[in-house]
C-alpha positions in Angstrom: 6.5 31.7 -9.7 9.1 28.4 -10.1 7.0 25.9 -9.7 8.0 24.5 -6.5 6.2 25.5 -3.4 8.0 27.2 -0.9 8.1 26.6 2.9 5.2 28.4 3.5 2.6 27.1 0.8 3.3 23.8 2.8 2.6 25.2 6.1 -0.5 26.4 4.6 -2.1 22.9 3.4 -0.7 21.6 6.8 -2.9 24.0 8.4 -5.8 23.4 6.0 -5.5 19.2 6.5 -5.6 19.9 10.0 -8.7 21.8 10.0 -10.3 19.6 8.0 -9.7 16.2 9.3 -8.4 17.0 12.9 -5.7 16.3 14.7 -7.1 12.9 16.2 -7.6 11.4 13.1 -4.2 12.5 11.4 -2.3 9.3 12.7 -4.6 7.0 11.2 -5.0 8.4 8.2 -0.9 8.4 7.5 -0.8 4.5 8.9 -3.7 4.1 6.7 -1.5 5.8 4.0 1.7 3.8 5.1 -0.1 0.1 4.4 -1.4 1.2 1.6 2.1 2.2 -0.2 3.3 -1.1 1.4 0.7 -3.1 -0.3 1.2 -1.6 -3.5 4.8 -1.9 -3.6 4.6 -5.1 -3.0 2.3 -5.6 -5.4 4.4 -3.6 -7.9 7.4 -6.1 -6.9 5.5 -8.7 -7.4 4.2 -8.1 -11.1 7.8 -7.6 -11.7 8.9 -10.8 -10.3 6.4 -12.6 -12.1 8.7 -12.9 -14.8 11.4 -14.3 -13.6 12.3 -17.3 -12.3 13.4 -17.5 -8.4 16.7 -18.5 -7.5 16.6 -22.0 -5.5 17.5 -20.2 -2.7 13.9 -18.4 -3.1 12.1 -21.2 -4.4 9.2 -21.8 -2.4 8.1 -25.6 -1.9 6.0 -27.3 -4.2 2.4 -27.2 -3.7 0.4 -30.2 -3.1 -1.3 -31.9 -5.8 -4.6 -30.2 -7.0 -7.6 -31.8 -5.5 -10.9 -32.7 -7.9 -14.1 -31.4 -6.3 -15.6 -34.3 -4.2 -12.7 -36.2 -4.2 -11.0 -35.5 -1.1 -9.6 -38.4 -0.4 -5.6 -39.2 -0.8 -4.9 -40.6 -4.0 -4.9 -44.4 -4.0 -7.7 -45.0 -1.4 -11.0 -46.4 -2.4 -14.3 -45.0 -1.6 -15.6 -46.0 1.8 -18.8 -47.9 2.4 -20.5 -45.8 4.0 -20.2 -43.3 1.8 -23.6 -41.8 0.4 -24.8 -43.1 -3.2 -24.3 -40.4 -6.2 -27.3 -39.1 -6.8 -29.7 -39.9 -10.3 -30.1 -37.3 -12.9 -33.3 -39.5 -13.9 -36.2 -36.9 -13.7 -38.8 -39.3 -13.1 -37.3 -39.4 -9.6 -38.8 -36.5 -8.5 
């Protein structure tokens, strides 16, 4: 025994796969397989990227400013009037 299997070990868990899955079922489960690998290469590339610094050529553009919650209005504006009042934390309120 090398090690390695031959030709016809491989025939054999072909045979055995398609018993147990089927032979309708065999092309999704190797697309299924396919976008898997392609996710985690990419995912793979990209914890390797993360080092480094992109070349401008790669540079994507910069991202808009960050927004505070309940401020979604563009910087510089003023609050409307008919906007409603902020609510009291006063509990006798209630």
């Amino acid at each position: 025994m090398t090690g390695a299997l031959s030709p016809t070990h491989w025939l054999v868990i072909l045979v055995v796969v398609l018993l147990l899955f089927g032979a309708k079922r065999m092309p999704d489960a190797a697309r299924g397989i396919g976008r898997s690998l392609r996710i985690f290469k990419a995912e793979t590339k990209a914890l390797s990227d993360d080092g480094e610094s992109p070349s401008p050529a790669e540079s994507p553009t910069p991202a808009p400013a960050a927004v505070e919650a309940g401020s979604a209005r563009p910087a510089g504006t003023t609050p409307s009037a008919d906007a409603a009042p902020a609510r009291s934390t006063d509990a006798s309120t209630v």
